[in-house]
N, C-alpha and C positions, 0 to 999 in steps of 0.2 A: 198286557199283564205279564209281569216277570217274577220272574225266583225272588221269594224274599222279601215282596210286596206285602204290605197288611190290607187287609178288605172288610168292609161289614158283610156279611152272607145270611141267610135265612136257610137253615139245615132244615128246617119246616119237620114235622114229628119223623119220632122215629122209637125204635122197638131197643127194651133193656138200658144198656147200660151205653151204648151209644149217643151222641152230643147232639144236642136236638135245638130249637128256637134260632135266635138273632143271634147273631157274635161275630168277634174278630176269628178269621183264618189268614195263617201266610200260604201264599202261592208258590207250590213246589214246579207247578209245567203246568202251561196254557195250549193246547192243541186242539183243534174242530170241534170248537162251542166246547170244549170241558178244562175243567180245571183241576188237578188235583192237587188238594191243598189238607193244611193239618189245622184243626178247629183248635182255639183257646179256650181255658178257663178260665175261672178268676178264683174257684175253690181251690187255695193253695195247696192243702191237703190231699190233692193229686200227684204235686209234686214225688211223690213218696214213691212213684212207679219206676222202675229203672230207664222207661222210655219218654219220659217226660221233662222237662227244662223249661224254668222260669226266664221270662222275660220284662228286662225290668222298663218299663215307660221311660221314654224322652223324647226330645223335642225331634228327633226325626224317623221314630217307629210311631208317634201320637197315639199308644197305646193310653186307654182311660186310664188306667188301672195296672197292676204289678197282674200278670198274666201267667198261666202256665201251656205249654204247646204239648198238645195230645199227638205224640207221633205216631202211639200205636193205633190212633183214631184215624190213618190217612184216608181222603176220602174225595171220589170225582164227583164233581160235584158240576151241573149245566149250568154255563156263565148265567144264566138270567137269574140266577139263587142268588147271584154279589149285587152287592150295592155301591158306597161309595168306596175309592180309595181311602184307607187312615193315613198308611207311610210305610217303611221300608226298615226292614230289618236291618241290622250293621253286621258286616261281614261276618264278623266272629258269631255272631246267633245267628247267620248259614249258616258256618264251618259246624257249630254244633249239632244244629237238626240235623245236618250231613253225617256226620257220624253217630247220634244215633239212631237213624235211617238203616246204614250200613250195618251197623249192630242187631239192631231188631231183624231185619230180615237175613242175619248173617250171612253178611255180603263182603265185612272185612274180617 
């Protein structure tokens, strides 16, 4: 598992306003059985967060769907929660979750 990977996961319940069920997450760091990764949505209307960015589907992130990436949701998560590989982010959507990473937790 690497940076930038898309996964299906099973966030399995979870309390308020935190992202819960089946979905895509990208993999920020894979270390001893954990994963910490940022959950997607597909409610665009997320987008509207200052820590959030859409990401649009193609042929080598195999997102279903036009997607939004919850960063302020980041979240370790134990490998057995993934399921399959979808695909792999392209550079520039790192570079973005990187900076706003760096932003949210003002770090740059």
């Amino acid at each position: 598992m690497m940076k930038g990977e898309v996964w299906w996961a099973d966030l399995g319940t979870t309390v308020g306003h935190e992202q819960s069920g089946r979905r895509p997450i990208v993999i920020l760091r894979y270390t001893e059985g954990l994963v910490i990764s940022i959950p997607l949505t597909t409610n665009i209307r997320r987008v509207k967060s200052e820590f959030n960015m859409i990401l649009y589907p193609d042929t080598v992130n195999n997102l279903p769907t036009i997607s939004v990436s919850m960063v302020s949701q980041i979240r370790s998560l134990d490998q057995r929660r993934l399921g399959n590989k979808i695909g792999v982010l392209s550079s520039d959507d790192i570079q973005g979750l990187d900076f706003m990473m760096k932003n949210m937790l003002a770090l740059a």
